[in-house]
N, C-alpha and C positions, 0 to 999 in steps of 0.2 A: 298378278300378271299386268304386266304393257310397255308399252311400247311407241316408237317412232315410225309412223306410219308420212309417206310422201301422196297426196292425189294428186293426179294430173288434172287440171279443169277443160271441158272442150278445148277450150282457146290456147292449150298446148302446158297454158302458165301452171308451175307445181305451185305446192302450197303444204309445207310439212303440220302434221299433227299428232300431240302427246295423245294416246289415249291408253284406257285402263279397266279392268273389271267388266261387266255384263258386254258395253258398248264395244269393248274391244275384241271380246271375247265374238260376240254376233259379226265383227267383222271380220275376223280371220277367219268364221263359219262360212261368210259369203261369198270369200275369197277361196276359198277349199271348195265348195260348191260348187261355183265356175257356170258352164252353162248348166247344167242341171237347175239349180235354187236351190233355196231353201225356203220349208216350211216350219210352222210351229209344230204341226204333228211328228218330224224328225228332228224339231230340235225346241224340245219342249221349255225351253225358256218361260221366269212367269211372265216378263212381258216385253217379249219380241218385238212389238209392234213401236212399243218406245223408245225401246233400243235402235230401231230402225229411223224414226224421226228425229233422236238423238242425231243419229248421222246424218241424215238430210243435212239438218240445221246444218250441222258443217261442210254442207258443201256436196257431201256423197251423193251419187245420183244412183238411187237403187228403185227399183220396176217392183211392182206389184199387181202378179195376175192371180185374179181369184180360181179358185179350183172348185168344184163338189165334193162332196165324201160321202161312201155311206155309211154303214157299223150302224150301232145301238143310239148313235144320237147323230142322225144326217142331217148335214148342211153344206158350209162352205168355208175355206180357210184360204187365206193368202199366201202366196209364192211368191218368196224375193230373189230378184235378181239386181246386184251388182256391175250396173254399166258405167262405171267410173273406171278410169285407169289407175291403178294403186300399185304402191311398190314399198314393202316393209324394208324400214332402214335398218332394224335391228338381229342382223345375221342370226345369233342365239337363238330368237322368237322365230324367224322364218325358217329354220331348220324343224322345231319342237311343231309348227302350224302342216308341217308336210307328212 
């Protein structure tokens, strides 16, 4: 899987990117999530988290609120949300992502 993805950056300016595999994959996840998030507990990725800073780096501005849990082993997990403006250029992939 991937794809031609567009971010818009605050400052309005786009800025297209090739992306592919896990990275691509967690951001059509973020994208499909919308306000809700995502977590790793719903989208058990091995590691979400670098897929996540993967995209930073480029530019993606994505939020991370922590959460609790309980079950058999309580803590706490991260909740990402996608505050970037993004717009898939690739019709095929944006139809399969819906």
């Amino acid at each position: 899987m991937s794809g031609r993805y567009q971010l818009y950056h605050p400052s309005g300016d786009p800025e297209i990117h090739d992306l592919s595999g896990r990275v691509e994959d967690t951001l059509c996840k973020l994208i499909k999530a919308g306000a809700v998030g995502l977590t790793t507990i719903e989208y058990p990725a091995p590691r979400t988290s670098d897929y996540v800073f993967k995209l930073r780096k480029r530019g993606f501005i994505i939020e991370t609120v922590t959460e609790p849990h309980g079950g058999d082993f309580p803590g706490h997990h991260g909740r990402y949300f996608l505050r970037s403006k993004v717009e898939c250029l690739d019709a095929n992939l944006h139809q399969e992502a819906a």
